[in-house]
C-alpha positions as CSV (number, residue, x, y, z in Angstrom):
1,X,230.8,0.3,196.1
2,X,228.4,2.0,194.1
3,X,228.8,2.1,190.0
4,X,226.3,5.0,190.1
5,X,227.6,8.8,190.1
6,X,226.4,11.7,191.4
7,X,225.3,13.8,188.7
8,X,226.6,17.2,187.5
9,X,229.8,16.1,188.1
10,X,232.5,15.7,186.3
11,X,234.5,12.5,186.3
12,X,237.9,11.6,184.5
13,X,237.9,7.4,184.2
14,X,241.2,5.7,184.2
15,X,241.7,3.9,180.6
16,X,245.4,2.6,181.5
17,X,246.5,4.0,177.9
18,X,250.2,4.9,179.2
19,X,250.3,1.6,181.8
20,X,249.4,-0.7,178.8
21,X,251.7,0.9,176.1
22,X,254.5,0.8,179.1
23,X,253.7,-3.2,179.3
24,X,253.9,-3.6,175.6
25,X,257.2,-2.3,175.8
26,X,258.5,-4.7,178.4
27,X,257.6,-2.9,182.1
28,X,256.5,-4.7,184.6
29,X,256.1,-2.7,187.3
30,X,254.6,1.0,186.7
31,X,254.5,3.2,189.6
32,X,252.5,6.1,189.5
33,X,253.0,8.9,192.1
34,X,251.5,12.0,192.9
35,X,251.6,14.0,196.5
36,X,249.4,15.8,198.4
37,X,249.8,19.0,200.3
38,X,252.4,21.1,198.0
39,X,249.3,23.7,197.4
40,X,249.0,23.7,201.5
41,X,249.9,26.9,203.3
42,X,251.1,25.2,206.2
43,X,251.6,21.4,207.2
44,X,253.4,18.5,205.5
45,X,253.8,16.9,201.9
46,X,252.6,14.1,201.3
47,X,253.3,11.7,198.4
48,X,252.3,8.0,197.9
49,X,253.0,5.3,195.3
50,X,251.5,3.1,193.9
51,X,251.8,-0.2,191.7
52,X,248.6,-1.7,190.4
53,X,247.6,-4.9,188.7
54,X,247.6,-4.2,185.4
55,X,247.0,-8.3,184.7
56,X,243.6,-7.6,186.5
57,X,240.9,-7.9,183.5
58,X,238.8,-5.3,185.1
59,X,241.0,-2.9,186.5
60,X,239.6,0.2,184.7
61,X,236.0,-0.9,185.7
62,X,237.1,-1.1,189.0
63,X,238.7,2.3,188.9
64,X,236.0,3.9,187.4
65,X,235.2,7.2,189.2
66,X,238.7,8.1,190.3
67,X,239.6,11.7,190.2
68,X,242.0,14.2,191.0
69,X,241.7,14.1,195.4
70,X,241.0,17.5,194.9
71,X,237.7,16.7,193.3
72,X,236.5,13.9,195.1
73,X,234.5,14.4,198.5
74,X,235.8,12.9,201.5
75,X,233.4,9.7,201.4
76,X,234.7,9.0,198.1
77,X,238.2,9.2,198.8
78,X,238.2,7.2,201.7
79,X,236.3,4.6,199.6
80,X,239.0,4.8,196.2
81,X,242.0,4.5,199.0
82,X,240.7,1.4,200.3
83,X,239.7,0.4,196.8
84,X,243.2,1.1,195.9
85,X,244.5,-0.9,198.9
86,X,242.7,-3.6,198.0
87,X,243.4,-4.0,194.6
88,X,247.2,-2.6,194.0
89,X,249.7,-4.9,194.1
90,X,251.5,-2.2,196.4
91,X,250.8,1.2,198.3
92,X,253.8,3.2,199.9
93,X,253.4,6.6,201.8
94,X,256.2,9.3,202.1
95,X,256.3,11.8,204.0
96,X,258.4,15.7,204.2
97,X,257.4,17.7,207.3
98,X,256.4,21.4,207.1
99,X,260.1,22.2,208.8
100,X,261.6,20.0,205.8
101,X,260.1,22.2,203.4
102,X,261.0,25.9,204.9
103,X,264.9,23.9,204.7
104,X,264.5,22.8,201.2
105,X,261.6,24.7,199.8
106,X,258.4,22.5,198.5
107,X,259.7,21.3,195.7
108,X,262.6,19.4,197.2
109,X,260.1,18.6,200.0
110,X,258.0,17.0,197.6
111,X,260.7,14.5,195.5
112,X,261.7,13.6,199.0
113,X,258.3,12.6,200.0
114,X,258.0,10.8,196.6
115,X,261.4,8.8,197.0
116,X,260.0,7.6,200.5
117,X,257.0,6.5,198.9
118,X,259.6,4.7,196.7
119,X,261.0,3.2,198.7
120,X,258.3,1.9,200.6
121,X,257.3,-0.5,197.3
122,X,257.6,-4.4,196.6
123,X,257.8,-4.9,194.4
124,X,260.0,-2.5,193.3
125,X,258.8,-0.5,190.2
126,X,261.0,-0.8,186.5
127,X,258.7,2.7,185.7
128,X,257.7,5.8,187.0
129,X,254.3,8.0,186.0
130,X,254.4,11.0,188.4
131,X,252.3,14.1,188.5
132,X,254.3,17.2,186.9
133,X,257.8,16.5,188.9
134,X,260.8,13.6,187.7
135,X,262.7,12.6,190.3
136,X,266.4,13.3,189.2
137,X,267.8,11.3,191.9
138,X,265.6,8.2,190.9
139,X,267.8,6.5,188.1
140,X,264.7,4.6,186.4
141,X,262.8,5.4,183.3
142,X,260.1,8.1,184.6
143,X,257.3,10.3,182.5
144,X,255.9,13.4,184.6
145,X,252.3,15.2,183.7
């Protein structure tokens, strides 16, 4: 992949500041979620999970580039997923249907999503980092954003 960015864009670049505190203090493995779809009008939620190597000298290099889905074009996200894949030491997927969330509203949809995701990991994680929502029914140490 290409270290070169297009320019007039605007890029945030992973610098593992929470991950490497979180080590410091004894974690092993961090999760960090996040979901797709809870903005969509119609169609499912998606969440996935994710564990990377945080051992992995270059991680942050590697990473370099990553951004908010939202913000990235198709070619690059299909390029940081199998970057992600590649690298993590594991990727999990959950899923809420777009019946789910008319029965429990998005919100619910979503932590359901993200505890499928969950539970899709092995390792298992001993720390969550999740984007704006804790998972109540999760009992593990968890930050949201």
């Amino acid at each position: 992949m290409s270290k070169s960015l297009p320019t007039g864009q605007n890029y945030a670049f992973p610098n593992l500041e929470k991950e490497t505190a979180l080590l410091e203090q004894g974690y092993c493995f961090i999760a960090g979620l996040d979901e797709a779809g809870r903005g969509a009008w119609a169609g499912p939620v998606v969440a996935s999970a994710v564990i990377l190597d945080l051992d992995r000298p270059n991680l942050a290099e590697i990473l370099a580039g990553l951004n908010d889905s939202k913000q990235l074009n198709p070619l690059r996200r299909e390029r940081f997923f199998e970057l992600i894949r590649e690298t993590a030491l594991a990727v999990s997927v959950g899923q809420a249907s777009a019946a789910r969330v008319d029965e429990i509203n998005v919100i619910g949809a979503t932590r359901q999503a993200m505890q499928q995701a969950l539970a899709g990991l092995s390792p298992s994680p001993d720390y969550l980092l999740l984007d704006y929502l804790k998972l109540p029914a999760v009992d593990l140490p968890q930050q949201a954003f």
